[in-house]
N, C-alpha and C positions, 0 to 999 in steps of 0.2 A: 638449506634450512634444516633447523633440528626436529626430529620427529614431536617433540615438548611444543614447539614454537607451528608448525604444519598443523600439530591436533587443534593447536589453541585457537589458530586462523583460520581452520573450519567450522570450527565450532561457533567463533563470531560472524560467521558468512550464514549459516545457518539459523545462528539465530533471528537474524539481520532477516533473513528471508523469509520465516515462519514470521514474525510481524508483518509483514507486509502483507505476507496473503490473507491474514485477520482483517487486514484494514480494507482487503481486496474484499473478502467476503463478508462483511459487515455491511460494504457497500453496495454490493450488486445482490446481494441475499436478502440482505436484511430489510438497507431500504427500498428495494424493488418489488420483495415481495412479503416478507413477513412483516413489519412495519409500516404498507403503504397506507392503511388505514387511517392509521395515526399521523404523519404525514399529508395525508390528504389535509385534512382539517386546516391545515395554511396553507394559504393563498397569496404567491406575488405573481404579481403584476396579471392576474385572472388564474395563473396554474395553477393547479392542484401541485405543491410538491413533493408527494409519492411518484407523481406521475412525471414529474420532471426528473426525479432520482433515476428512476429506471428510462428515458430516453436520454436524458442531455446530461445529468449530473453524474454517474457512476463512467461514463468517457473521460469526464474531464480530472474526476481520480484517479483512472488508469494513467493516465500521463502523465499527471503530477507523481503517480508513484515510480513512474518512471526514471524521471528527473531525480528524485529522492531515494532510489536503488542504485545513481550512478556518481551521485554526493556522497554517500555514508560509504559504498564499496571503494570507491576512491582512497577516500582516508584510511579506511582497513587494509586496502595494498597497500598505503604509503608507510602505517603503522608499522606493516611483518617484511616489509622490504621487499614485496614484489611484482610494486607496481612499474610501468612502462616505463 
């Protein structure tokens, strides 16, 4: 690989990653703790969810982001020719 085409492929790995941890801490930050207020105020099915976000709902973004770091890295190997 050429050094032109290496720089380019970390740079889109990178960027790739810095979104993601936005969306990581947007969610376990934000709405767990500086937004739960706001959040509170809706209620399904009896919870508060602020308080859903910070037990049950920032898990189940972590694994979706999971799955979505290994969709979008996939394609980026497949794009620079270095995937498996």
């Amino acid at each position: 690989m050429s050094p032109e085409k290496a720089q380019a492929y970390w740079k889109e790995n990178i960027s790739m990653i810095i979104k993601l941890l936005v969306v990581w801490f947007v969610v376990s930050f934000g709405c767990g703790i500086l937004f739960i207020n706001e959040l509170n105020a809706i209620e399904i099915s009896g919870v508060k969810l602020g308080y859903w976000f910070a037990q049950q709902g920032a898990i189940y973004v972590f694994v979706i982001l999971i799955f979505v770091y290994v969709k979008v890295m996939t394609g980026i190997d497949e794009k620079y020719g270095v995937h498996e």
